[in-house]
N, C-alpha and C positions, 0 to 999 in steps of 0.2 A: 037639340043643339042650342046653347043657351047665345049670349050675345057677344060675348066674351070668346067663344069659342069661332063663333063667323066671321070674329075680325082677326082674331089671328089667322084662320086662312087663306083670309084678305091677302092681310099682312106675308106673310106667307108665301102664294099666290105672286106676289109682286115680286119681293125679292126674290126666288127663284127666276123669273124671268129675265129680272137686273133692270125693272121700272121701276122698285122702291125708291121714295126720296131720304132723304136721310132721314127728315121726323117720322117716316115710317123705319125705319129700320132702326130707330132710337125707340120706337114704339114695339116694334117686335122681341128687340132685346129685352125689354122690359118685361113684357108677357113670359119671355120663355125664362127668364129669371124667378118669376113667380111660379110658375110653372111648367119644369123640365121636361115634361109629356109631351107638350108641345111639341120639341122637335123633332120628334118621330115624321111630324105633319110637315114640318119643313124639308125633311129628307123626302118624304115621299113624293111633294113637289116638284123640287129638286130631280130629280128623278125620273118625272114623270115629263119632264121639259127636254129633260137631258134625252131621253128616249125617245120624243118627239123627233129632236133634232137630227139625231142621229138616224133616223128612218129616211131623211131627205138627200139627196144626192147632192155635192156642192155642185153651187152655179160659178162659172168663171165671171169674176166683175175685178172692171177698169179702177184701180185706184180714186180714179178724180170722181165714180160714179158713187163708189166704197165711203167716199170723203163727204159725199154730198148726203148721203143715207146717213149719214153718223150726225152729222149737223144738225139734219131734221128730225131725226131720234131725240138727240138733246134738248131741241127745241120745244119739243112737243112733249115730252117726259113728266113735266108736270099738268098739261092740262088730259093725258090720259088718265092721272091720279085722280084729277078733279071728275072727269066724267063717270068714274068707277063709285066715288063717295057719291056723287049724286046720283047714282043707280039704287044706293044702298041706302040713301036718306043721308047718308054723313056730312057733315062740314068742318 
């Protein structure tokens, strides 16, 4: 797998989840623009998140607790970006 190809999974990888930031996901566009094979890999993500989630039972949560998760999601949204490129060497 060449390098090109690990970051679109990256890439990938992220959005599926719905952690990409936008310069990834202007980054991913771009990839699969050049390269329409690509999204086969992005479906399978997709997919494979999707299937995750669905294997999980929902938990009942309190709004104000719903509010409080979604805050700290956003908040923290980029610097899991940041800890994933620096796993990877990227910056």
């Amino acid at each position: 797998m060449n390098e090109q190809q690990e970051r679109a999974e990256l890439l990938a990888a992220l959005h599926a989840a719905g952690a990409a930031s936008e310069q990834d996901e202007r980054e991913l566009e771009a990839l699969l623009a050049a390269d329409p094979s690509l999204a086969e890999v992005v479906r399978d993500f997709q997919d494979s998140i999707a299937a995750l989630a669905s294997s999980f039972d929902p938990l009942e949560t309190s709004s104000k607790t719903l509010g409080k998760i979604q805050k700290q999601i956003a908040k923290e949204k980029g610097g899991v970006l940041n800890r994933l490129r620096g796993w990877l060497g990227k910056s």
